[in-house]
C-alpha positions as CSV (number, residue, x, y, z in Angstrom):
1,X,28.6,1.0,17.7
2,X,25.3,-0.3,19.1
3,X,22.6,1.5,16.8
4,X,22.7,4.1,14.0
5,X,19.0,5.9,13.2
6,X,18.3,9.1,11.7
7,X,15.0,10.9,12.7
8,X,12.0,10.2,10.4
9,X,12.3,14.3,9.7
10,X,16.1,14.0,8.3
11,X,15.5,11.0,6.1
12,X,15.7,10.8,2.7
13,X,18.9,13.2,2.6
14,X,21.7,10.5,2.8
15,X,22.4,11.5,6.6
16,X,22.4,7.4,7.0
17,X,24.9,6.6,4.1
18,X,26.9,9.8,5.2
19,X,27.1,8.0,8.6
20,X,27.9,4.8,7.5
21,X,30.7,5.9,5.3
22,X,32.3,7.4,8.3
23,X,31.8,4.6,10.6
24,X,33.6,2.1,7.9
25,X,36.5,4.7,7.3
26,X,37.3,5.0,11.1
27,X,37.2,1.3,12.0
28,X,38.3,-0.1,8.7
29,X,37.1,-3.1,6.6
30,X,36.1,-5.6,7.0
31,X,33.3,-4.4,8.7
32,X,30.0,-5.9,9.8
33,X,26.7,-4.8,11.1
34,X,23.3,-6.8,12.0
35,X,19.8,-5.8,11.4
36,X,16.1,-7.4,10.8
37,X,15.7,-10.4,8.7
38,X,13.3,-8.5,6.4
39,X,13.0,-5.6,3.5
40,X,13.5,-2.4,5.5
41,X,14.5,1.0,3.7
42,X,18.0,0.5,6.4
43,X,18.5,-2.8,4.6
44,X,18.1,-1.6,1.0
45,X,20.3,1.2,2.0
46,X,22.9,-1.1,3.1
47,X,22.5,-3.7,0.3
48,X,22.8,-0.5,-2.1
49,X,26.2,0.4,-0.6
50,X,27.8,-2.7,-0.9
51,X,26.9,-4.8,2.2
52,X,25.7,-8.4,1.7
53,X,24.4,-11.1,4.0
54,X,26.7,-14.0,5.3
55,X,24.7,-15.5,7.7
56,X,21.9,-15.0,10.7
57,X,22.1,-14.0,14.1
58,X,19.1,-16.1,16.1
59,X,19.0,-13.6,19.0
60,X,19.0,-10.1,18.2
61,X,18.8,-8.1,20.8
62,X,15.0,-7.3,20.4
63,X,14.0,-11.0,20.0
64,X,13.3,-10.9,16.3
65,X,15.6,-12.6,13.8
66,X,18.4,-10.9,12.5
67,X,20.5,-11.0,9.4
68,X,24.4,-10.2,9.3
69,X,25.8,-8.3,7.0
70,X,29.7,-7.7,5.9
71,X,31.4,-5.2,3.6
72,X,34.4,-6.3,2.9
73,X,36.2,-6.2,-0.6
74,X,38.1,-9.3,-0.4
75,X,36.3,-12.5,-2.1
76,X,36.3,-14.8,1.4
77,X,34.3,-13.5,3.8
78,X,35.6,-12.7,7.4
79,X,33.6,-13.3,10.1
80,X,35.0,-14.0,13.3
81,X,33.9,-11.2,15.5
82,X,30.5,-11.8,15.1
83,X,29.5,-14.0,17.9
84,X,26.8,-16.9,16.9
85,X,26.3,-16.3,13.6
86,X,24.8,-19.0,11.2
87,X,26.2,-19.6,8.0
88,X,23.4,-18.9,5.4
């Protein structure tokens, strides 16, 4: 999957964790996603549902840095898919 948004107009219902959830139980864990180096409301969503930063991605597809983030319940994180990432 290359993007997941939900319309300004259907936020704030828990379309985006609904979404999510479904993503991860079709492909399975662990599972990984990138997105802005920054505090967005996506981010705190993710962080809330278990995702946590393992490294950075220094060219995001939109030329701002990225963070990558894994959810993955076993304690060493697994990484290998994720081309170019930096160990934070």
């Amino acid at each position: 999957m290359y993007l997941l948004a939900v319309a300004p107009t259907h936020r704030g219902r828990g379309l985006g964790g609904a979404l999510l959830a479904a993503l991860v139980a079709a492909a399975g864990r662990p599972a990984w996603l990138s997105t802005r180096d920054e505090p967005t409301p996506p981010r705190a969503l993710y962080e809330r549902l278990g995702w946590r930063p393992v490294g950075r991605s220094p060219d995001a597809p939109n030329g701002q840095p990225a963070v990558v983030l894994l959810l993955d319940e076993s304690p060493r994180p697994v990484v290998e898919s994720a081309a170019r990432v930096i160990p934070t």
